[in-house]
Steps between C-alpha positions, in 0.01 A plus 500: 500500500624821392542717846468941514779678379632680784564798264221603396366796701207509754188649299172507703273504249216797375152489419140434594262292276150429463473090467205357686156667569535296825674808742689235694637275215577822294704610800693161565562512152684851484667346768634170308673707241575815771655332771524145445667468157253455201469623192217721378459319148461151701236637776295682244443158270328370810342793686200477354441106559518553893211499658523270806772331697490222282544681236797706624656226605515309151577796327836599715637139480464512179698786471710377707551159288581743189721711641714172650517356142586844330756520791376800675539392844459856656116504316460120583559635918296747502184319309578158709498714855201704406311193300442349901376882657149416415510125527257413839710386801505107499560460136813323442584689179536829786825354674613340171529822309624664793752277561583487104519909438766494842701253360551627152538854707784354679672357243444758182629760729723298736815779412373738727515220809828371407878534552704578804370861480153489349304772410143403712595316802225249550405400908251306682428702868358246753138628585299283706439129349633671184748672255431820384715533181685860398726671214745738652680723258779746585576799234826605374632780668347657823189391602217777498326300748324167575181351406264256585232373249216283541193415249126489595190268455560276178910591418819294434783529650689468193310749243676771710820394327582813297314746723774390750818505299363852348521634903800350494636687184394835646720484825298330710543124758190336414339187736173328275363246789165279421292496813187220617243496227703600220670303259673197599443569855175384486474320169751261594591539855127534618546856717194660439492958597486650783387792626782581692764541248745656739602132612656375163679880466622477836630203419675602172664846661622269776670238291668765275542697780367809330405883621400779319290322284246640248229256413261471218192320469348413183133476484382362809855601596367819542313413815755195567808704535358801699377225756846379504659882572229527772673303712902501361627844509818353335284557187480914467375561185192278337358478153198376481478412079130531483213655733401235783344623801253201544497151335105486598438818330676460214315202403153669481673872376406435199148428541185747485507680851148377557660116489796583708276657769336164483765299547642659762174484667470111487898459616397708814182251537699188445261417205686205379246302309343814346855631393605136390214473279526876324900409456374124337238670282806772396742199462252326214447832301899562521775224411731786690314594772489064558876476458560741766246386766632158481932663442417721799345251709810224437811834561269647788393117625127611551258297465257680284459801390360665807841348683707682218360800500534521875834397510535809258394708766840422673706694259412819587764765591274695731579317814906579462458814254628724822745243530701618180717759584735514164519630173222392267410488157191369328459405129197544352320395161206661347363217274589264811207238408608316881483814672293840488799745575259760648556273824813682539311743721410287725889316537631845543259615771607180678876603502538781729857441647707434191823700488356605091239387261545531133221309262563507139240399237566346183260540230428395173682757318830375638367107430512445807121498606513089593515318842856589622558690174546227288553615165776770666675324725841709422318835541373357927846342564658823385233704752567274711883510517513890427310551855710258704788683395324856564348388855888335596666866377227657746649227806 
């Protein structure tokens, strides 16, 4: 198998497209070709043929099967990881594909993990019953400070690849850690999230003995890691790459105010069997809105749906927002089909004792109007690194 040529320089790629009528699979398809290594040509031949799980699953292994025999191994990872994103939990195709994107990863670009000096060193940090896995890069030259990464909800560990060696390329120590529920963790080591995501940082700042730490949190990151700076002042300056005050509410924000005043209601009433039912009925008309019940309830082990969307209700920064006493930024999108960015009102209001606030929203005129600015990613990482660097000169 041919592997990467070390040479070639680190692009993070441009562009937003229109692909699937379907909000979510449109979105997880910008983010094949975006962030996990596809090619436009090759998603838009099969865009239009997705309209269930099933069918996105047969159509990325597919793509994945042509791209192996045309030699493409970079497309081949990116359509084999993403091919098993909408496949239900307890299919055996999910671990397979899994499994078979992370050892192709491994091995097409094993020349970043090799040598006496490598350029990614690659650890597994003890945490509980397992091993959370990291990429620690160094830059050349004086460091302009060190960060720690993290995804969200549904992300790999190793589609950060190239957002991480692009830190590193602009001055800057970089530590990429996958946490319980993401990834590997809990596809193959069976941690499933929690809450309290200042455990598995703890963990990783002790083990690397690390201080002055600022941390970014991608997606759900964005209430993950200021949870974790709540309680570890070692961190002192947080990114939080997408608007996240609370899981619970960002699961109905999207919905007619009339139906999220309803739900709410029946939560506070402990309507289980009335909510189950209304979720079931929403499940049949929706081959997403099914996925995700039955996704959320396996990463979230709930149940049902009434169990999920309680356990939702955990991850909610209110109850340490005075807690966070650092720097802060919060990324924004204003197409954000996850997340109505108007809720940034009600995440500021919450953080009264931060040292400074900046939020920054992206829009569509910079293509950058997707979930965690997919379709821009440069443009955020360069926000991003251009305010660590003005907050540290402030220090």
């Amino acid at each position: 198998m041919e592997k990467y040529d070390i040479t070639r320089p680190v692009i993070l790629k441009k562009g937003v497209y229109k692909l699937n009528d379907e909000a979510n699979f449109n979105y997880q398809l910008n983010r094949v070709i975006n962030w996990d290594g596809g090619r436009l040509e090759d998603v838009q031949k099969v865009s239009g043929k997705i309209h269930n799980s099933d069918d996105w699953k047969r159509e990325l292994i597919l793509l994945g099967d042509e791209a192996m025999k045309e030699g493409r191994t970079d497309n081949a990872i990116a359509y084999y990881r993403m091919s098993e994103f909408f496949m239900y939990d307890g299919d055996p195709d999910k671990r397979k594909y899994y499994e078979k994107a992370t050892k192709l990863f491994y091995e097409y670009y094993a020349v970043f993990f090799e040598g006496e000096n490598p350029r990614i060193e690659r650890y597994d940090v003890p945490y509980e019953n397992v091993k959370l896995p990291v990429m620690h890069v160094v830059p050349d030259g004086a460091s302009k400070g060190t960060i720690l990464i993290h995804g969200g909800n549904d992300s790999y560990f190793e589609e950060f690849l190239f957002t991480v060696l692009y830190m590193q390329e602009q001055g800057f120590e970089v530590y990429m850690f996958e946490g319980p529920g993401q990834g590997g963790v809990m596809r193959i080591q069976g941690k499933h999230f929690t809450h309290e995501w200042e455990k598995p940082v703890k963990v990783i700042l002790d083990y690397f003995k690390l201080s002055d730490v600022t941390i970014i949190g991608i997606s759900l990151g964005g209430y993950l890691a200021p949870r974790a700076a709540a309680f570890d002042k070692r961190i002192t300056k947080v990114v939080a790459w997408s608007i996240f005050p609370c899981f619970q509410d960002i699961l109905v924000s999207m919905q007619p105010q009339g139906t999220q005043r309803a739900f709410h209601i029946l939560m506070k009433l402990h309507a289980r069997p009335l909510l189950n039912l209304v979720f079931g009925k929403k499940a049949k008309k929706s081959p997403i809105i099914d996925w995700g019940i039955k996704h959320g309830c396996y990463a979230y082990e709930a149940k049902d749906a009434y169990s999920y969307a309680k356990k939702l209700k955990l991850y909610d920064i209110a109850p340490v927002a005075d807690q966070i006493t650092q720097d802060m930024l919060i990324l924004g999108a204003s197409g954000d089909h996850f997340i109505d960015y108007h809720l940034i009102g009600k995440e500021i209001n919450m953080l009264r004792n931060v040292r400074s606030l900046t939020f920054r929203l992206f829009t569509d005129k910079e293509e950058a109007e997707n979930h965690c600015n997919v379709g821009n990613g440069k443009l955020a990482i360069d926000e991003i690194l251009s305010w660590i660097t003005r907050i540290g000169s402030k220090e």
